[in-house]
N, C-alpha and C positions, 0 to 999 in steps of 0.2 A: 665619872669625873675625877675620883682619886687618882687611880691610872695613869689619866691624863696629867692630872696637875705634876706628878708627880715626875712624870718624862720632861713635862716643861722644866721643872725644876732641877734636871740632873742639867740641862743643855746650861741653864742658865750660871749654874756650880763649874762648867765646862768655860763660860766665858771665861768668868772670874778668874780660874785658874792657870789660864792661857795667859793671864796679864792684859786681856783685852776690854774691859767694863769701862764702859762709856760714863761719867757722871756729869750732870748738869749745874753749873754753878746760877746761885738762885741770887739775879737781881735787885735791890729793893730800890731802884731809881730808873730814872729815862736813862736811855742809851746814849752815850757820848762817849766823848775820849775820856771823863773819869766815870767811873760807876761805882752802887754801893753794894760791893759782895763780901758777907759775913760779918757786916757790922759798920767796914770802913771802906774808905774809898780808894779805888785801887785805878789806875792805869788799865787801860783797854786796847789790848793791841791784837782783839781777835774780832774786833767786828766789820761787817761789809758798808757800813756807814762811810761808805770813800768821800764822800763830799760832805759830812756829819751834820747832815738835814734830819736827820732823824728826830731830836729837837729841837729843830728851829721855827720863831718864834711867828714866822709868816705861815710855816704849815700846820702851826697849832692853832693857828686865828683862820685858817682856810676850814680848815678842817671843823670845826669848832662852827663856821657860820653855815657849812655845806647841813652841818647836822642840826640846826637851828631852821635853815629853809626847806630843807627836803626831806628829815628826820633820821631815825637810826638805821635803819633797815628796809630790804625789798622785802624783805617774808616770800619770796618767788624767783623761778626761775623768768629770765627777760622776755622770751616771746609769749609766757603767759601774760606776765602782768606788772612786769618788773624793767622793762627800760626806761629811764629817768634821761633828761636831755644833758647833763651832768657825763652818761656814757657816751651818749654820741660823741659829746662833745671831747671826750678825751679820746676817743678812738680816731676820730680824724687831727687832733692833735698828735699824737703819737703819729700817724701815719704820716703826716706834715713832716715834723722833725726829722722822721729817717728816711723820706724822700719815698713812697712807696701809696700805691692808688687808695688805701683803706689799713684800716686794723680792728680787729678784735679782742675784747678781754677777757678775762680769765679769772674764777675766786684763786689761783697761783699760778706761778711759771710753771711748775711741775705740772700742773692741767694741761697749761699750753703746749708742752711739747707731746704729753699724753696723748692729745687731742685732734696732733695734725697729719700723724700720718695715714692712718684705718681710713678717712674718708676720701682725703688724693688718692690713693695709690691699692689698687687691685694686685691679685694673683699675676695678670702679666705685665707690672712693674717690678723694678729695683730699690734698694735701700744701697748706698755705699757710706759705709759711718767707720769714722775716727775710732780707733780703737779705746784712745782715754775717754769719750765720751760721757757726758753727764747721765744719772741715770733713768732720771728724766727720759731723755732720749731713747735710750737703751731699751725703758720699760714704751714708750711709745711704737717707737718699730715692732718690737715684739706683739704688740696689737693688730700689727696690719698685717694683711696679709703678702705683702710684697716678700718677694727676694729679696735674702740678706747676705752681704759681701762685707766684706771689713777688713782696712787696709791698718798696717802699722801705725800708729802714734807719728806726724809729721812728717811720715814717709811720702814724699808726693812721687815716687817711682812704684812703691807699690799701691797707691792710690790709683794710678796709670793703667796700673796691669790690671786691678777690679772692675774697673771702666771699661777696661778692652774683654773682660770675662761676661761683665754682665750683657753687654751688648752682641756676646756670640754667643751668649745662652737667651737670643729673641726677648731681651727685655724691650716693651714698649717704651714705656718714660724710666728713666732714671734717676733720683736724685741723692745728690751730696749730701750727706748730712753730719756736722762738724758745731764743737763749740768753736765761738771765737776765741776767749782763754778759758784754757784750763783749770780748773782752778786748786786742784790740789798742787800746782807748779811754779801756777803764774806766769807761765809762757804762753803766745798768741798764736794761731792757726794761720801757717801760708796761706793767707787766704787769696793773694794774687796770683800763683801758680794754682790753687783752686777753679781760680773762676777759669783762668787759662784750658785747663785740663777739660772743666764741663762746656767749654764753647765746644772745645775741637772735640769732644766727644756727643754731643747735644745733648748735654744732661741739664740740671738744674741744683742750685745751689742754695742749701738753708743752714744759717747760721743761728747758734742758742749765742746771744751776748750779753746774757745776762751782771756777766764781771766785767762788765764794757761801755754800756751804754750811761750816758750822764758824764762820762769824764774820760773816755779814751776816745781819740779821732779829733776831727774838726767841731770844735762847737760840742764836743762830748756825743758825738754822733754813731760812735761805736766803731768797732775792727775793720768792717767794709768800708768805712771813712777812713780810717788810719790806712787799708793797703789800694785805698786809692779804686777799689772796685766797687759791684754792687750786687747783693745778693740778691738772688728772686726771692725769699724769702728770708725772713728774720723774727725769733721770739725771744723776750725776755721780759724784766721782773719789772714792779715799784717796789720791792722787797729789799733792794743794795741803795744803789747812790740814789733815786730818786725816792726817797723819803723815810726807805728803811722798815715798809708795813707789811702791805701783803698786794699778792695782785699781778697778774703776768699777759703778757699779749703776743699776739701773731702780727706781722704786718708784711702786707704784701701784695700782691694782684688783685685786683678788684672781684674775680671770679673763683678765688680760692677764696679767699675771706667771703663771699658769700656762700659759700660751699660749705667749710667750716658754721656760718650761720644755722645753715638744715641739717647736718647732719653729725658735729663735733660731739661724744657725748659726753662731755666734761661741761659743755658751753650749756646743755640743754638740761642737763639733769644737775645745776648745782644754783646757789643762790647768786643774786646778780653782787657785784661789790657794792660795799653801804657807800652812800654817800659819802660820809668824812673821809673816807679813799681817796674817791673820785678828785671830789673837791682839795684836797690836800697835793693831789698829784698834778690835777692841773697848774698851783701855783708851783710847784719843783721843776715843772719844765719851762715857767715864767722866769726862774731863777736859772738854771742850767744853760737855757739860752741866752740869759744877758750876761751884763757886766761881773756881775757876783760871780757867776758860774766861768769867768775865765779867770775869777783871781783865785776860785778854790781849787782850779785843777792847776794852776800854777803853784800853789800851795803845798799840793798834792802830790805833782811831781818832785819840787824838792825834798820833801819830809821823806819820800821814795829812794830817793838819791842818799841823805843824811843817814837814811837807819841802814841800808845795805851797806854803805862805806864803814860806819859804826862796827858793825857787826864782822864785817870782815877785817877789819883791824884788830877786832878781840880774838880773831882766829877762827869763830866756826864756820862749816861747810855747808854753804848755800847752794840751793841752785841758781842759775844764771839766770838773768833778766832786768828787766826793766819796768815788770807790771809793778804795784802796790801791794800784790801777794807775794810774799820774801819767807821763804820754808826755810826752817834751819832743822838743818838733817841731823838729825840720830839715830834711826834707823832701827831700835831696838824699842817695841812699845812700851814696857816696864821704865825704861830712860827717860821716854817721853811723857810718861807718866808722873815720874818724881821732877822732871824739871819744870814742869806746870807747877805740880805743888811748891817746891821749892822757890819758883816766879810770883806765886800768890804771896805767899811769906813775904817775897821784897816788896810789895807792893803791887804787881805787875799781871792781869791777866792775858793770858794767851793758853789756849789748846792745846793739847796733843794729838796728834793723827797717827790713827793705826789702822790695821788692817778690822772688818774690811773695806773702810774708807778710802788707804792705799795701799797696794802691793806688801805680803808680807817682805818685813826686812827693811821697807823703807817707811819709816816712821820716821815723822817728824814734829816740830813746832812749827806752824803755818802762822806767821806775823802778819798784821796786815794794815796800813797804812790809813791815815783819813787827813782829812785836812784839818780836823777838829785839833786836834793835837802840836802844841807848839813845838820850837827846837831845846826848850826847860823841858817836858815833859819826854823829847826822844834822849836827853842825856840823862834821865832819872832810871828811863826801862833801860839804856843801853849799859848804867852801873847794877841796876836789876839781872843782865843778862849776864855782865860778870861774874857778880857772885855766886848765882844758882848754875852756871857753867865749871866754875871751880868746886864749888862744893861737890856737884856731880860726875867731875871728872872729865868733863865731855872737853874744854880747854883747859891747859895748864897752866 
């Protein structure tokens, strides 16, 4: 055990000294646009709370009465002893919303995507996957046994040529597998030249839209709403915009979502979601689909628009887009690291990303939008952004 510990301990002395050590900033309040870290309350401009239901006051009383009628927990997986009508009823909600015969759920997204490839897809199928890929995914494929191809990063010419590889190397089925956005970027998957590609190729197309669903598309309907097409498959969270907990789903063909029933092993060997979940998510899709949910993505889109105009008027270098995730590039993790700190100081949290969460060398601060957040509180972080910008050099 010394030995060991001890190796663990040099790698760990190796993070550190690379400049890559991950730390956690410790919460002591509900998640919103202010929160309370290290005493006082700071500006939040790194959470996936895009729609800022996280605490709102209908999914604390959903929530709250699901655990009152149905109590805290399954104690079981669902086909032992653990389906509650609570699941159905979300699972064909869910499947409602995004237009598809059925859905399943998940104790996370990351199950979900873990989950669906190993039991579709044998030795004589294909995987064609997104090179940025979540790793979710990544660790999923890697489960199955399919063939695996991997096209460039929004390359849909060599997405073409994987298609036309897998199919002359006798793949039976083939399928696409792509996030909708990226989300270390915040840019969205051609996903109409996708579906293009898998017609004329007769592949099938599964989209992760986890940083999509609830507020991008029609009705917050996600990327395949937004490019006007429709995937055969789709998974994602109640983990971001729909209420910010835990909790991930497949939705899609009636005969894969029963498939995944018998044989997913994330689905079979983990606990069902607690009720206050369930019940907490059914009312975010009560909200997401009405009137609320089109004035917080209207909300949402301007506060989007406001802080990238912000930001590039102070001169830093963004990447392009139009998602609610707005990276401002530094590229140096040590940089990225002091201007967090230096961000906290003003008031203001937001993250640093470095490797290996992205590409050495491109390190950045990954902002991120909610509707929680008014346009007082985007000109408090965006005087936040100037001063710890000047202090560290990064603008002049």
């Amino acid at each position: 055990m010394t030995e060991f510990l001890d190796e663990i301990r040099s790698r760990l002395d190796a993070i550190r000294a690379e400049g890559l050590w991950k730390s956690e900033p410790v919460i002591a309040s509900p998640q919103g646009a202010r929160v309370l870290v290290e005493g006082r309350e700071v500006l939040n401009l790194c959470s996936n709370n895009y729609l800022g239901l996280a605490n709102h006051p209908a999914l604390r009383a959903a929530a709250a009465q699901a655990m009152e009628d149905r109590g805290f927990g399954l104690a079981s997986v669902r086909f032992i002893c653990g389906t509650q009508d609570l699941h159905k009823a979300l699972e064909s909600r869910v499947a409602s919303y995004l237009g598809h015969d059925d859905a399943i759920l998940f104790a996370a997204a990351f199950d979900a995507n873990g989950a669906l490839f190993e039991p579709l897809l044998t030795d004589a199928d294909a995987v064609v996957s997104d090179a940025l890929n979540h790793a979710s995914i990544i660790d999923g494929i890697r489960l199955s046994k399919a063939r695996r191809y991997r096209f460039a990063n929004g390359d849909m010419d060599d997405l073409d040529r994987q298609l036309r590889a897998a199919r002359e190397g006798g793949a039976r089925h083939v399928l696409i597998a792509t996030d909708g956005v990226f989300s270390m970027d915040g840019h969205f998957a051609d996903l109409a030249t996708m579906r293009a590609l898998a017609d004329r190729h007769g592949a099938l197309l599964m989209v992760d839209d986890c940083h999509a669903t609830g507020f991008v598309g029609q009705g917050g309907r996600g990327t395949p709403s937004r490019a006007g097409i429709q995937a055969d498959i789709v998974t994602g969270t109640f983990g971001k915009a729909l209420g910010g907990a835990l909790g991930g789903f497949v939705a899609g063909p009636g005969p894969v979502i029963d498939l995944l029933r018998q044989r997913a092993r994330p689905y079979l060997f983990s606990n069902a979601l607690p009720p206050a979940i369930t019940g907490a998510t059914l009312t975010a899709l009560d909200l997401v689909e009405g009137p609320e949910g089109d004035a917080l993505r209207a909300r949402l889109d301007a506060n989007a628009r406001r802080w990238r105009d912000g930001l590039q008027a102070l001169g830093f270098d963004l990447l392009p887009g139009t998602h609610p995730i707005i990276p401002v590039m530094l590229h140096d993790a040590r940089l990225a690291q002091e201007m967090a700190r230096r961000l906290l100081s003003h008031g203001v949290l937001a993250t640093g990303f470095f490797y290996p969460v992205v590409p050495q060398g491109r390190a950045r601060i990954r902002t991120q939008m909610t509707a929680a957040l008014t346009p007082t509180d985007l000109d408090r972080a965006l005087d936040a952004f100037a001063r710890a910008g000047r202090e560290t050099g990064v603008i002049p």
